[in-house]
C-alpha positions as CSV (number, residue, x, y, z in Angstrom):
1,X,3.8,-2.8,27.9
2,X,5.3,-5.2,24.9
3,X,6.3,-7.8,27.5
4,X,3.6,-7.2,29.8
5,X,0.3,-5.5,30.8
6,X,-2.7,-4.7,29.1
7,X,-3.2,-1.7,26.6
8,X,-5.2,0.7,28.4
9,X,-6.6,4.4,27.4
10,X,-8.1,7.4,28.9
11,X,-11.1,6.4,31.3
12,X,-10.5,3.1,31.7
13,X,-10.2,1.2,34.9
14,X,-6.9,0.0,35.7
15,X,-5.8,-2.5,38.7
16,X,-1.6,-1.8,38.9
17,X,0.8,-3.6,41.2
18,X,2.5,0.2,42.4
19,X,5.9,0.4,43.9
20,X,6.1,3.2,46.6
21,X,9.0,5.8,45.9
22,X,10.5,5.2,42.5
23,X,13.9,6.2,41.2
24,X,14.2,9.5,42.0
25,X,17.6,10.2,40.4
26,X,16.9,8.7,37.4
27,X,13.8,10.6,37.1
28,X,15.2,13.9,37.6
29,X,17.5,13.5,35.0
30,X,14.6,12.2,32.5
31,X,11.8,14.7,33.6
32,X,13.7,17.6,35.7
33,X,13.7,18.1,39.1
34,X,10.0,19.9,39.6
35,X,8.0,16.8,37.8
36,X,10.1,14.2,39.0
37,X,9.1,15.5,41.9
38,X,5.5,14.7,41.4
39,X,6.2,11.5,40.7
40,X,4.8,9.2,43.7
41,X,4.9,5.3,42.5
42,X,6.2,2.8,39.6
43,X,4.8,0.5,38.3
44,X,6.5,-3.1,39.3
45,X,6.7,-4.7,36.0
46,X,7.0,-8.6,37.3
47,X,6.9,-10.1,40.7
48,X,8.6,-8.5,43.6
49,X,8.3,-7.4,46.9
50,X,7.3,-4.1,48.5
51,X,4.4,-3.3,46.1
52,X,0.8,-1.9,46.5
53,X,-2.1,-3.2,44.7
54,X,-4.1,0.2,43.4
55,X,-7.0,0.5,41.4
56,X,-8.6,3.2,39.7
57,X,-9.3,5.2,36.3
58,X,-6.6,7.0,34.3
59,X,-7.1,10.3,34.2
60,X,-4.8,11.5,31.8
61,X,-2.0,9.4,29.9
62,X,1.7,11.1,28.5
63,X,4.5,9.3,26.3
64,X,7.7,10.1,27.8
65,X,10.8,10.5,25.3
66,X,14.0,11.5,25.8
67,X,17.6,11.8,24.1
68,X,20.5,9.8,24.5
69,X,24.0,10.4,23.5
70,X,27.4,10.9,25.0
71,X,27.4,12.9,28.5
72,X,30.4,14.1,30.0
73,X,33.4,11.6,29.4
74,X,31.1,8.5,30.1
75,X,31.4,5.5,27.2
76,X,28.1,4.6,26.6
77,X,25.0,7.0,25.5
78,X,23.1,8.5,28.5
79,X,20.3,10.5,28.7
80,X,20.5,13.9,28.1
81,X,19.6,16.1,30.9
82,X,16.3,18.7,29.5
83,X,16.0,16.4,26.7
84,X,12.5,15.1,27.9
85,X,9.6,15.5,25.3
86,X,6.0,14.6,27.2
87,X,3.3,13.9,24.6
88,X,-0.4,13.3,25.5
89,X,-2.0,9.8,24.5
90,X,-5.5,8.9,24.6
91,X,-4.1,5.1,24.4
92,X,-1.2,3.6,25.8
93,X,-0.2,-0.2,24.0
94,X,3.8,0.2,24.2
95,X,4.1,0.5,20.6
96,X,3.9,4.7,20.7
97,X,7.6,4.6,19.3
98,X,10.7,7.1,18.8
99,X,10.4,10.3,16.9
100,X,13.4,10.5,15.1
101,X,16.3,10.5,17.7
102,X,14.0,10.9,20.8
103,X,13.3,7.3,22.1
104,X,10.5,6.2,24.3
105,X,11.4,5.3,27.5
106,X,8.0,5.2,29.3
107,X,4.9,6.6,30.5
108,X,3.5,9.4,33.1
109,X,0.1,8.3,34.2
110,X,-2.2,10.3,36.4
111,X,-4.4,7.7,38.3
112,X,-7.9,8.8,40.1
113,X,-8.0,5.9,42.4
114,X,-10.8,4.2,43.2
115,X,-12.6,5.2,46.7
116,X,-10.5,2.3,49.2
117,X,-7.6,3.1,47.2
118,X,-5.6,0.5,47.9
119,X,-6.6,-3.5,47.7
């Protein structure tokens, strides 16, 4: 959101370029395995290929936060696995920040898409 996109909050009507199966991995080491899970798109920050055009009103909006620091013998910080702290917003600007040493590192968004879905 601080490089690109437009604030948006709860009921507003939203038009997202959508990438179809995101990181999977990634997100089950962020979320857990059972809301990864649940996860179904991305949203493709700049131009590339293989992305849907959806439109529709968010439903419900959470700050996603997680810990870093050293995992197993790798050198650099990591996320740390069960560290994930979901937080409802009513806005969402990109400036939502850290708490302490949790760090935001996106967004959840449920999406009720409009009736043709896609465009």
């Amino acid at each position: 959101m601080q490089c690109c996109g437009a604030p948006f909050g709860i009921g507003d009507r939203v038009e997202w370029s959508l990438l179809v199966g995101p990181d999977v991995g990634w997100l089950s080491v962020a979320l857990g395995d059972e809301l990864a899970s649940r996860v179904t798109h991305a949203e493709a920050h700049h131009e590339i290929e293989d992305v849907e055009c959806f439109a529709g009103r968010v439903r419900r909006a959470q700050a996603v936060r997680l810990r870093y620091g050293r995992v197993g013998d790798q050198p650099a910080r990591q996320p740390i696995p069960g560290s994930s702290l979901l937080e409802d917003v009513d806005r969402v600007d990109g400036f939502e920040g850290d708490r302490g040493d949790v760090r935001l590192v996106g967004y959840l968004i449920d999406l009720d898409l409009d009736s043709d879905e896609t465009r």
